[in-house]
N, C-alpha and C positions, 0 to 999 in steps of 0.2 A: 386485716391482713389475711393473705391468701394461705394459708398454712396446708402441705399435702398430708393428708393420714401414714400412717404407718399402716399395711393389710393386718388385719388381724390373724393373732395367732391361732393356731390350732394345735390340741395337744391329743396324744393317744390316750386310749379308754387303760391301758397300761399306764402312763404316764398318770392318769389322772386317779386311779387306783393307789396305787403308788404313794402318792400325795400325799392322800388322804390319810392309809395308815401312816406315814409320817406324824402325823399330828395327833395319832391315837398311841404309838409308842413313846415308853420314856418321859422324860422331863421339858419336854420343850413345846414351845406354844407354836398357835398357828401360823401369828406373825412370823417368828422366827424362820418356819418352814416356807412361807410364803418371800420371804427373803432371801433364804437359801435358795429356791428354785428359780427367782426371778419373776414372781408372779404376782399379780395383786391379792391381799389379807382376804377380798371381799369374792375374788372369784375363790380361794380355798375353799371359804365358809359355804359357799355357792353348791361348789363339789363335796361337801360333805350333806349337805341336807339331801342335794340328789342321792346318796348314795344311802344315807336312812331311809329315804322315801319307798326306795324301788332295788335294792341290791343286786338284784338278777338282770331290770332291766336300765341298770342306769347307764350313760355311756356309751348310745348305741353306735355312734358315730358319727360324722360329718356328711349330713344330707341321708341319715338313714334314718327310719322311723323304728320304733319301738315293736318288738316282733306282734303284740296285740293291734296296736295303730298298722301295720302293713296288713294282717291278715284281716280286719274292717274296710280295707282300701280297697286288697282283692274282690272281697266278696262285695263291695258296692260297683264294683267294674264288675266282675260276672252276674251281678241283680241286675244292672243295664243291659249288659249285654243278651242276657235271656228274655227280657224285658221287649229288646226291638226284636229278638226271635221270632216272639209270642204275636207282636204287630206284625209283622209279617208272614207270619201263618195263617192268623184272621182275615187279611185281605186278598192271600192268595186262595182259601176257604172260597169266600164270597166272589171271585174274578173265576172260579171255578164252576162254583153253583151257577152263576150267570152262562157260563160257557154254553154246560148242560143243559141248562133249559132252554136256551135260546137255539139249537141246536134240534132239540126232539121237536118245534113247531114248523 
């Protein structure tokens, strides 16, 4: 059977936050909060381990990287990019020197 998906959900780094403490206040488990919200037992448990793991950077959001993973992305795009600077310097060097000397004979 041809069955179509449902898109999957997305929640805010609030929402997800949120949650969490849910399940850390009081008397009630995680199921129960994972029922109340409408969500699966296994993504709570999910969002809670992120949120021991990393507390500052858990959560970054949908298609956003972790502010350490962005600022490695930069600096490997500006390491490129100074990179073909630097080849392009050396060969304008050398198309130079050639210029020069071929010039003073």
């Amino acid at each position: 059977m041809d069955q179509e998906r449902e898109p999957r959900k997305t929640y805010t780094r609030e929402f997800k936050l949120n949650a969490v403490r849910l399940t850390t206040a009081g008397d009630v488990t995680v199921a129960q909060v994972a029922r109340e919200l409408g969500i699966h037992e296994n993504t709570l448990h999910k969002w809670r381990r992120q949120l021991r793991a990393d507390p500052k950077q858990a959560f970054p959001g949908k298609g956003r990287l972790k502010p350490d993973e962005e600022e490695v992305r930069r600096l490997r795009r500006e390491n490129l990019r100074l990179k073909q600077e630097n080849e392009f310097l050396k060969r304008a060097a050398v198309w130079l020197a050639r210029e020069a000397h071929g010039s003073s004979e």
